[in-house]
C-alpha positions as CSV (number, residue, x, y, z in Angstrom):
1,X,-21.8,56.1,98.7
2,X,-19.0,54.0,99.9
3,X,-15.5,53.8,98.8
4,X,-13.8,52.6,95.8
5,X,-16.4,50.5,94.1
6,X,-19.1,52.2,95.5
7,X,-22.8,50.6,95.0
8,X,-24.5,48.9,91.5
9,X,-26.5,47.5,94.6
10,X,-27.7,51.2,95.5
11,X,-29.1,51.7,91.9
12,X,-31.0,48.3,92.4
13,X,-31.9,49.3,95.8
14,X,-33.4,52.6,94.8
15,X,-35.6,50.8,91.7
16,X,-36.4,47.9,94.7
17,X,-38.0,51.1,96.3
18,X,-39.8,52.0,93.3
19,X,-40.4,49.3,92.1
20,X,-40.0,45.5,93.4
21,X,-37.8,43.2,95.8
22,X,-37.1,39.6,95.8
23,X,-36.0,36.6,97.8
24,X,-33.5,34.3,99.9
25,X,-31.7,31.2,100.7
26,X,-31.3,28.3,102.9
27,X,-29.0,27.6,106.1
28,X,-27.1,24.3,106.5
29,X,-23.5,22.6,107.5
30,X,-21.1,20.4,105.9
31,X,-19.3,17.4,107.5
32,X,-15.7,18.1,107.9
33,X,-13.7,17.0,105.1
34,X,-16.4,16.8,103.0
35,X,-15.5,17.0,99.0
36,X,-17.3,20.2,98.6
37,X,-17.3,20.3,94.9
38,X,-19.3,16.7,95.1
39,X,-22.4,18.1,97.3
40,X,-25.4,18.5,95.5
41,X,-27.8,21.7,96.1
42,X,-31.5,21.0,97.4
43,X,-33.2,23.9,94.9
44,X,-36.8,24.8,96.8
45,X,-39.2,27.6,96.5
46,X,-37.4,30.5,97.4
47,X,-38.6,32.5,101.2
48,X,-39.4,35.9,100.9
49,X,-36.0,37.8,102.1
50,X,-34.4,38.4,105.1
51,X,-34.2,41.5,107.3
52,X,-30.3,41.3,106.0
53,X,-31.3,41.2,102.1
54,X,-33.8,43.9,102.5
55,X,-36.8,42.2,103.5
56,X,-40.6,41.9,101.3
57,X,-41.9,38.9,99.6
58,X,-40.7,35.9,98.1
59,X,-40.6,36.6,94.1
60,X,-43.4,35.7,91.8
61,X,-42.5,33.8,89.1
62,X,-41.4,35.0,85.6
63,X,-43.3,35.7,82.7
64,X,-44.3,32.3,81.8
65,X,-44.0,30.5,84.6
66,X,-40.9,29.8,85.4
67,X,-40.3,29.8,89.6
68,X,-37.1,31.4,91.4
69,X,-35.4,28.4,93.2
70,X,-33.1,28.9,96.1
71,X,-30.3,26.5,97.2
72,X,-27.1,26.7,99.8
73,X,-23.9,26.0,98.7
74,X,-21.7,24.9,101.6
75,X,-17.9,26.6,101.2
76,X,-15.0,26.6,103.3
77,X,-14.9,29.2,106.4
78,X,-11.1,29.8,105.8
79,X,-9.9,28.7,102.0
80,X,-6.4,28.4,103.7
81,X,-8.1,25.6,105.7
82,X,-10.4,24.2,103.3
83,X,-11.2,21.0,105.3
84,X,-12.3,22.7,108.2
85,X,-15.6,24.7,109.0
86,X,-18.0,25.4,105.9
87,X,-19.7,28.5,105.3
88,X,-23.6,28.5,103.8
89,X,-23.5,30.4,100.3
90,X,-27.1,31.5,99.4
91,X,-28.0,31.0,95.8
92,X,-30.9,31.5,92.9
93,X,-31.7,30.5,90.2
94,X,-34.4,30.7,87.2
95,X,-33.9,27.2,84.8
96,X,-33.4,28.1,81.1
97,X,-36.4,29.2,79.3
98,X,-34.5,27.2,76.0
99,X,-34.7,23.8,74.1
100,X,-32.0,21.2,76.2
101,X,-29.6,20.5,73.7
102,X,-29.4,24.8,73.7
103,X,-28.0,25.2,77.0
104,X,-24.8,26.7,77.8
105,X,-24.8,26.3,81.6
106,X,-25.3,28.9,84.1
107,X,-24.9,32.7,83.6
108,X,-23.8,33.8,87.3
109,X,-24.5,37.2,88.4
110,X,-22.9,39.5,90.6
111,X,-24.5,42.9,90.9
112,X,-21.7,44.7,92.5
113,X,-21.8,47.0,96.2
114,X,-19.8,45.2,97.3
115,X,-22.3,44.1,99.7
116,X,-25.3,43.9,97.4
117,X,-27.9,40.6,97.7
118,X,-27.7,38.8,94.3
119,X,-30.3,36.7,95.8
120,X,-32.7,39.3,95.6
121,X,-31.5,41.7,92.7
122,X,-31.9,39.1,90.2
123,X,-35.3,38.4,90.5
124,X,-36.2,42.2,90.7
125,X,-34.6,42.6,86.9
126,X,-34.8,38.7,85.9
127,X,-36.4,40.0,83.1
128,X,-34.0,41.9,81.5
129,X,-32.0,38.8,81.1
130,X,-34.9,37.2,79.2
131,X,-32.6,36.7,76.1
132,X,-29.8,35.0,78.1
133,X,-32.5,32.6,79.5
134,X,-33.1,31.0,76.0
135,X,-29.3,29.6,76.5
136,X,-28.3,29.8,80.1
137,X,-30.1,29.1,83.8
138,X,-29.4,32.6,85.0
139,X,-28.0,32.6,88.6
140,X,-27.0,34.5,91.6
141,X,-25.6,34.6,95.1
142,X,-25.7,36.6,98.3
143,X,-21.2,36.7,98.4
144,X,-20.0,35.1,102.2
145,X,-20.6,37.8,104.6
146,X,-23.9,39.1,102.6
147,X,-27.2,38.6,103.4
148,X,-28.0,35.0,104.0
149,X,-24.3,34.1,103.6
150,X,-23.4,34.8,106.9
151,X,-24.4,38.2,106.8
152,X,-22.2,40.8,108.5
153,X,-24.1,42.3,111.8
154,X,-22.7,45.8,112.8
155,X,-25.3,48.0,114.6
156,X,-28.9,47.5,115.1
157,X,-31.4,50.0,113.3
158,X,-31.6,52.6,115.5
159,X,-27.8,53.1,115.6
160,X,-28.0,53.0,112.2
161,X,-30.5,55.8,112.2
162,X,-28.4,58.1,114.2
163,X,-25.1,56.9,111.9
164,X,-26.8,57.9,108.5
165,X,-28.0,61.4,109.9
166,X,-24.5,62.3,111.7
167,X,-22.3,64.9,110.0
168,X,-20.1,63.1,107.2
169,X,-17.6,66.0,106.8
170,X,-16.8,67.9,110.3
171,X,-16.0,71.4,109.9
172,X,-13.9,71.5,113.3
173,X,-12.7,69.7,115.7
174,X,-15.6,68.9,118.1
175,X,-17.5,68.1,114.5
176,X,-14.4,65.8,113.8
177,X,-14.3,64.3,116.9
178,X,-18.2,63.0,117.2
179,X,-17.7,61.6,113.7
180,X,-14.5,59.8,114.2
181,X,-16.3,58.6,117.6
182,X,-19.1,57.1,115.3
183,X,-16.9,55.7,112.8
184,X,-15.1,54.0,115.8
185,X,-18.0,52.5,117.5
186,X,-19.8,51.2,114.4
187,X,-16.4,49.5,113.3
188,X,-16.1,48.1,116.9
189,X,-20.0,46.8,116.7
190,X,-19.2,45.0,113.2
191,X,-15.6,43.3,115.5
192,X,-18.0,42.2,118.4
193,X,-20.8,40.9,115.9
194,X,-19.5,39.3,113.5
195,X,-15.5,38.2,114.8
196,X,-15.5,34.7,112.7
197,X,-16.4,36.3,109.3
198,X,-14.9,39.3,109.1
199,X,-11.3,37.6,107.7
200,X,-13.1,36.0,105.4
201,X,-14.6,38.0,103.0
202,X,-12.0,39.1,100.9
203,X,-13.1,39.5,97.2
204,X,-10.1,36.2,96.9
205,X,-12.4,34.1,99.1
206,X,-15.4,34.8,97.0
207,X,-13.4,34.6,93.5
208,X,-13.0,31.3,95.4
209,X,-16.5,30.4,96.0
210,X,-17.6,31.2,92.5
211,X,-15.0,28.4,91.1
212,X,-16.6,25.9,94.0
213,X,-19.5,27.3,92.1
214,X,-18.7,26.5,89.1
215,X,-18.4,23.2,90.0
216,X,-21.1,22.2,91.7
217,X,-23.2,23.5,89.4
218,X,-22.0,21.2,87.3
219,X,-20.0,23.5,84.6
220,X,-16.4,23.2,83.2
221,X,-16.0,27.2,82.1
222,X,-17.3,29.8,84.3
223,X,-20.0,32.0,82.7
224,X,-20.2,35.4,84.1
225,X,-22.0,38.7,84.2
226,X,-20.3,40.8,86.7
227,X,-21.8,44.4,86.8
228,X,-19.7,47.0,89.4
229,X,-17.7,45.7,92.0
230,X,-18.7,42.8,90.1
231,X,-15.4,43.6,87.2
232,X,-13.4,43.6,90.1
233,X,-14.2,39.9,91.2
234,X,-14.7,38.7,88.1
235,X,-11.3,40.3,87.7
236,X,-10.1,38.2,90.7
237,X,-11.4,35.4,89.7
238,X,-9.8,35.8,86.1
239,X,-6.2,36.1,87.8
240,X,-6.8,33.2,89.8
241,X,-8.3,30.7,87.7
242,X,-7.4,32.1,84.0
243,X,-7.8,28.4,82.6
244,X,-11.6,28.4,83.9
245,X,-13.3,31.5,82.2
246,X,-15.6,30.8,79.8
247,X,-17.7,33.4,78.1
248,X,-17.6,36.6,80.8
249,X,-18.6,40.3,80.3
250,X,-17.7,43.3,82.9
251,X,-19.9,46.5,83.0
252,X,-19.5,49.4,84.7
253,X,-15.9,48.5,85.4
254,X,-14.1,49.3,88.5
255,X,-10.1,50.7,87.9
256,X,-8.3,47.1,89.3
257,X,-5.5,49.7,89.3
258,X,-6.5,52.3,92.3
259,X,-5.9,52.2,95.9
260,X,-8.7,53.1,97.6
261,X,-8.0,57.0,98.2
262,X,-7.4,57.1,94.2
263,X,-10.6,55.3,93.6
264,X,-12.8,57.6,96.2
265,X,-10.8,60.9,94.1
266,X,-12.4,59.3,90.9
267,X,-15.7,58.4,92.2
268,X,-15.9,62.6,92.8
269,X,-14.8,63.6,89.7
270,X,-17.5,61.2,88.2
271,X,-20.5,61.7,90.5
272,X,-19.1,65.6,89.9
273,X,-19.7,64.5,85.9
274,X,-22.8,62.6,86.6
275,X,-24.7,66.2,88.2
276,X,-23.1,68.3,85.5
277,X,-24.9,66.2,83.1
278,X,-28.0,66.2,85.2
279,X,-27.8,69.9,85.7
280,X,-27.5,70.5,81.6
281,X,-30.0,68.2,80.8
282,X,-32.7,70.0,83.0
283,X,-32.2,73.2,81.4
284,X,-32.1,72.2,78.2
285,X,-36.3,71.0,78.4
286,X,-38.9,72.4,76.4
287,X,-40.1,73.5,79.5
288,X,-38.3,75.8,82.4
289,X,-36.1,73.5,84.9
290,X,-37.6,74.0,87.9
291,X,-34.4,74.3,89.9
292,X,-32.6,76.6,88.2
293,X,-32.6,79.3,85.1
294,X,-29.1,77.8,83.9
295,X,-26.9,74.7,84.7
296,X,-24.7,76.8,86.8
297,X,-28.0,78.1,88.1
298,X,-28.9,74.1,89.3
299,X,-25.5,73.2,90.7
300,X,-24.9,76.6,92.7
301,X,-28.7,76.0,94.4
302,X,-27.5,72.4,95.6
303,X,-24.6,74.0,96.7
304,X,-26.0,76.7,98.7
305,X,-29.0,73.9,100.2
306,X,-25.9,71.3,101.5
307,X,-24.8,74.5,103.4
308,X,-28.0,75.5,104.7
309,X,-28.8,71.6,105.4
310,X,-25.2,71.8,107.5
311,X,-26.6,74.7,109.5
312,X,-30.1,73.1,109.9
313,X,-31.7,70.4,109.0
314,X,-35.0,70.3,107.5
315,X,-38.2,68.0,108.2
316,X,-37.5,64.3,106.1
317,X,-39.6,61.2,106.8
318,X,-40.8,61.8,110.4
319,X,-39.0,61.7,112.8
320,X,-36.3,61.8,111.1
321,X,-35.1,65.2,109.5
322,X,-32.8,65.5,105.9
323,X,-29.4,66.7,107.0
324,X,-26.9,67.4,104.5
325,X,-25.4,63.9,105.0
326,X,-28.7,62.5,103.6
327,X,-29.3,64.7,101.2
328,X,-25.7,64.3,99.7
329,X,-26.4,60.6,99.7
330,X,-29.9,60.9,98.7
331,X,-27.9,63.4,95.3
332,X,-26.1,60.4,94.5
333,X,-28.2,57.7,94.6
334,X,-30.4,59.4,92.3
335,X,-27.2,59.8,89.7
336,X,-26.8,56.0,89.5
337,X,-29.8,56.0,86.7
338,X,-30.6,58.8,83.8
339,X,-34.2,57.5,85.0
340,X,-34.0,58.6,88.3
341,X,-33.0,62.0,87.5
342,X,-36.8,63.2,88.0
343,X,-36.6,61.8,91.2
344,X,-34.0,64.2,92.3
345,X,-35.6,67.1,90.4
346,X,-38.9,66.6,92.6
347,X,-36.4,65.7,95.6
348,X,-34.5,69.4,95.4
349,X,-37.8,71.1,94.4
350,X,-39.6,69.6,97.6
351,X,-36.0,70.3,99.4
352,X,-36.4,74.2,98.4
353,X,-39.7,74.4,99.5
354,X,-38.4,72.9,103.0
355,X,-40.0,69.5,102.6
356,X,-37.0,66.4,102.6
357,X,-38.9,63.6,101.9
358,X,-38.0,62.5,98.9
359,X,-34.4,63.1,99.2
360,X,-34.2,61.0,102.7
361,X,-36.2,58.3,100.9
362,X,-33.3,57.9,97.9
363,X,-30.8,58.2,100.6
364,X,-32.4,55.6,102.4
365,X,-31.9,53.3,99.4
366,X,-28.6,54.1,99.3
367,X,-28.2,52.9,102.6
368,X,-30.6,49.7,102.5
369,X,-33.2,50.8,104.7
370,X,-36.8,49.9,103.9
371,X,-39.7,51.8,105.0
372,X,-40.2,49.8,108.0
373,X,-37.3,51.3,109.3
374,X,-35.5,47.8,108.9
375,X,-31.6,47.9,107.3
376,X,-30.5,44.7,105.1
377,X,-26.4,44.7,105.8
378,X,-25.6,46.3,102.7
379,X,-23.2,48.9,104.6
380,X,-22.1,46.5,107.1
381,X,-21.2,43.8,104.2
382,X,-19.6,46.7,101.9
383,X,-17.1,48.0,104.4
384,X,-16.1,44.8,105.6
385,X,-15.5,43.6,102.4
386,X,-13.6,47.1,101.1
387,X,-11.8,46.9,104.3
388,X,-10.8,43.4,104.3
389,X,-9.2,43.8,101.0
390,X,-8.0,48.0,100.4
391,X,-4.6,48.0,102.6
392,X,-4.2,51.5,102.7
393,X,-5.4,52.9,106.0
394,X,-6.0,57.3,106.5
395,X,-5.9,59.0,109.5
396,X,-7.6,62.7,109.9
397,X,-4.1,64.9,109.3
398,X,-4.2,62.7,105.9
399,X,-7.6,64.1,104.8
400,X,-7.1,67.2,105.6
401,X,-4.7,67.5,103.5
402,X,-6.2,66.1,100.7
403,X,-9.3,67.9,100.9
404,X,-8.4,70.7,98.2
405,X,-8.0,67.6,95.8
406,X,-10.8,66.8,96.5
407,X,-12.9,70.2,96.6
408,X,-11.2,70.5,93.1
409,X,-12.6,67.3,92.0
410,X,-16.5,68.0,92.9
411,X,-17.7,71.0,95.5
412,X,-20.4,68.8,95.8
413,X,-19.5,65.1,97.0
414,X,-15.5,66.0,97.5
415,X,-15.7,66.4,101.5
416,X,-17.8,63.5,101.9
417,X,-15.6,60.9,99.7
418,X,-12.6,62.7,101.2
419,X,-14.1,62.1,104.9
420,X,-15.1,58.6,103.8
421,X,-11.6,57.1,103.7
422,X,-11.4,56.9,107.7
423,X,-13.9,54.6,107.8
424,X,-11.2,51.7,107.7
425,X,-8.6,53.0,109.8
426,X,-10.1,51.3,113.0
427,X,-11.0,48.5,111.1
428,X,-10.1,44.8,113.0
429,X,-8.6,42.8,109.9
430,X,-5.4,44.0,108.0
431,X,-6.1,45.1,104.6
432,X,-4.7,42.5,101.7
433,X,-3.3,45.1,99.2
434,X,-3.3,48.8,97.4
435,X,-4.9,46.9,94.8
436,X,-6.7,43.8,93.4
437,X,-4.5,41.7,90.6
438,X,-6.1,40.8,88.1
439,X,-4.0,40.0,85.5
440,X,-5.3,37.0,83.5
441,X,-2.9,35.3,80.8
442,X,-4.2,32.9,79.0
443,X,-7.9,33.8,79.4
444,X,-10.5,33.6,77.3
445,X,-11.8,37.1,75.8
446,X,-13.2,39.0,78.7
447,X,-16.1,42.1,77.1
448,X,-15.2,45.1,79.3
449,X,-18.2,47.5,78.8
450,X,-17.3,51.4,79.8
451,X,-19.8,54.3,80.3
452,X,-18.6,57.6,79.5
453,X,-21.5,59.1,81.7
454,X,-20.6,56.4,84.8
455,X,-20.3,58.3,88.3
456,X,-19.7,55.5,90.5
457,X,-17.5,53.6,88.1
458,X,-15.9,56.1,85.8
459,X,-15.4,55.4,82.0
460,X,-11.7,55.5,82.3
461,X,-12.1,52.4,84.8
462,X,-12.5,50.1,81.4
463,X,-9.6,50.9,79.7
464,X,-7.4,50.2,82.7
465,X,-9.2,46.8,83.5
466,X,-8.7,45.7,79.9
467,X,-4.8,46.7,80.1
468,X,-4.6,45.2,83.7
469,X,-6.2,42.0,82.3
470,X,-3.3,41.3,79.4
471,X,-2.4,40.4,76.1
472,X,-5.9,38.9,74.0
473,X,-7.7,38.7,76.9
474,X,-10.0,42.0,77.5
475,X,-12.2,43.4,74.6
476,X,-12.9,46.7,75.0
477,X,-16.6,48.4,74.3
478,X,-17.3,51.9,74.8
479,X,-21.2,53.2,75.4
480,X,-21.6,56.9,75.1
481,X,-24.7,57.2,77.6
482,X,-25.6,57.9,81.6
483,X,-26.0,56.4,84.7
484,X,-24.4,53.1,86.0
485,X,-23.8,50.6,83.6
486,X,-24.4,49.6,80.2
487,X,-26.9,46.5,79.7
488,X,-29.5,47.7,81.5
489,X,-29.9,51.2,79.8
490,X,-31.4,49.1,76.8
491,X,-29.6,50.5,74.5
492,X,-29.5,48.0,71.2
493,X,-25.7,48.1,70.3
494,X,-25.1,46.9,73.7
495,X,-27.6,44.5,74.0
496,X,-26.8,43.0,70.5
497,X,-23.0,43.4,71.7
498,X,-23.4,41.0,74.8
499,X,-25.6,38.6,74.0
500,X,-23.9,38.3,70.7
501,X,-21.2,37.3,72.8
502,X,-22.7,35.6,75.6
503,X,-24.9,33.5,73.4
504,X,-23.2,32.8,70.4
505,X,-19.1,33.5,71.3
506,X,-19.2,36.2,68.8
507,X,-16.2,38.3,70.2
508,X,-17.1,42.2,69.0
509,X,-14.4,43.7,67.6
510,X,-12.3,45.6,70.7
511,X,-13.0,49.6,70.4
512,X,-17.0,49.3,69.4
513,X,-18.6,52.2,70.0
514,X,-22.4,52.3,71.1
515,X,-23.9,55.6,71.0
């Protein structure tokens, strides 16, 4: 559960688990001083997925046909320099399902993390989008640094093992030291690994990339469906090129104005909200909640397992054993979806009975690791880019005396978000503000889509990004509901909300409420 914008990707992760995986792009070069907005894309068969997107098979083709094309979009290295080395941007598509003289252009995805493969979440819920098809080719990328993009390499999978099991919030100071020790050597691994890239994948250089995009895509307005950390670039981009947006919508909305200690603080308060809501809806079954006689009941027995799990760990997914690192992940990844809350019944009830399994496997989603023991870059890609652009940086004496905020904010997940903010503070690249801008005069109407039920991107998130935005440019839409994100929970105000507006340019009228 990283920092400030934490993971849409580790919702899509966990369902990849459950469910299905996807696909990949192509490598290349550029000449130097090539017009980069003139190259054409060579769309082929997608592969099946690299190690760094998470690995399985290529992606079968949508109901009726239609085939998942990849393409590599060559992009400056440095946009400071942007004649000089080029980049390969791996992109998808799916053609429009619709009648020629129908088509909009392309609907660009980004899924959020940051960090998470676009190339491979869009064909595992391609479906959902079947509506958008009728008027849009739906697309997505793997951002630089992600995946086939030039993926950020930190430590191989066994380090990665040992990193995901280690204590996440040190009780003294030989606890403190190891896990400063480990933040330090995985942020040295990502330095010796990866050097070139790491300056340049700032959430500017991929607003950048999606207006090169644009372009070679062959569009004059940008449409965009930004989910997560996705409101944040799309926010980005917005402030950058405000003369360029065409029909966007934002859900699950990061706060654009947080620094990244205020947006970890808010992320506990709302993971906090997300299990208090988990907790009462257990109880209040026909049937007895097998995890506690009362919602007090649940949340105390979670409690009380993250200190036994702290004392000793219990056998997970062999060899491995659930410590309470893992199972605190495993907790929240099961939050990001109201559908995935009888996962994390089973997972504590197993838990009890001193069996971790299905707690380590949702905390392996969280943390992109498939069950051949193989990681995709998701963490490696999500700090770089959190780290490359949150300028803030927290040493331990900081923390500590935070912590109390934090305990306040959820005696669950406080210590680990608190403990979280070190994990730029050896980072090798200078952080570029508190704060993304994202102010946007002269816009076009943005839809900003809030959840009151959102743990990883709080409902308070949207009315700030619509404020941040300006004057006439975000519309505000409020859906009272759980889990991560709006569109996807299928609700029908929402739906008919969006694609009202993606479809047609019907603007809803700014405070809708969905229920």
């Amino acid at each position: 559960m990283p920092k400030r914008s934490s993971l849409r990707t580790a919702a899509l992760t966990a369902t990849a688990v459950l469910l299905v995986s996807a696909t990949a792009g192509c490598g290349g070069g550029a000449p130097l001083g090539m017009d980069l907005t003139a190259q054409r894309l060579s769309w082929k068969d997608c592969p099946a997925p690299s190690q760094a997107e998470g690995g399985g098979e290529a992606p079968s083709p949508l109901p009726g046909g239609t085939a998942w094309q990849c393409a590599t979009m060559q992009a400056p290295l440095d946009w400071d320099h942007p004649q000089g080395e080029t980049i390969g941007i791996a992109l998808i598509r799916a053609k429009t399902s619709g009648a020629a003289d129908k088509r909009i252009g392309s609907l660009i995805f980004n899924f959020g993390g940051p960090g998470g493969s676009g190339v491979t979440t869009l064909p595992a819920f391609g479906t959902s989008y079947d509506t958008l098809r009728t008027r849009y080719d739906l697309v997505s990328f793997d951002p630089r640094g992600v995946g086939r993009s030039d993926g950020v390499r930190c430590e191989n999978d066994q380090q990665l093992d040992a990193y995901f099991q280690q204590d996440a919030t040190p009780d003294d100071s030989a606890e403190r030291a190891t896990y400063l020790a480990n933040v330090k050597g995985f942020n040295a691994a990502c330095e010796k690994n990866s050097k070139t890239i790491l300056p340049h994948v700032r959430t500017t250089d991929a607003a950048r990339d999606l207006d090169l995009m644009r372009q070679v895509l062959g569009d004059d307005k940008l449409y965009y469906f930004g989910i997560s950390y996705g409101t944040e670039l799309g926010g980005v981009y917005a402030h950058l090129f405000p003369q360029n947006v065409g029909r966007a919508v934002f859900d699950a909305v990061v706060d654009p104005t947080q620094n990244s200690e205020e947006g970890s603080l808010g992320q506990a308060k709302g993971f906090q909200l997300a299990l208090d809501n988990f907790a009462e809806n257990c109880v209040s079954q026909l049937e007895d909640c097998p995890i506690g006689d009362s919602a007090q009941d649940v949340k105390n027995r979670i409690a009380k397992l993250l200190k036994d799990l702290d004392r000793k760990p219990i056998p997970g997914i062999f060899p491995r054993e659930l410590t309470q690192t893992a199972a605190t992940s495993g907790i929240a990844q099961s939050l990001y979806s109201q559908d995935f809350w009888q996962y994390l019944t089973e997972g504590l009830e197993q838990a009890y009975g001193g069996d971790g399994q299905i707690l380590m496997l949702l905390s392996d989603s969280m943390n992109g690791r498939n069950q051949n023991g193989e990681y995709s870059n998701l963490t490696a890609a999500n700090v770089s880019i959190n780290c490359a652009d949150d300028k803030p940086r927290y040493d331990v004496a900081y923390v500590e005396r935070k912590l109390p905020e934090f305990r306040a904010a959820s005696p669950v997940f406080g210590d680990y978000l608190a403990w979280g903010m070190i994990s730029c503070t050896d980072w090798a690249v200078p952080g570029a503000a508190d704060h993304p801008d994202v102010s946007a005069p002269g816009s076009a109407p943005i839809l900003v889509v809030g959840n009151t039920g959102d743990p990883a991107t709080p409902y308070e998130g949207a009315r700030k990004m619509v404020t941040a935005l300006g004057d006439n440019v975000g519309v505000e839409l409020t859906y009272k509901g759980q889990g991560h994100g709006a569109y996807d929970s299928n609700n029908r105000c929402v739906r008919t909300a969006v694609d009202g507006y993606l479809l047609n340019g019907r603007v809803p009228a700014a405070g809708t409420v969905c229920g």
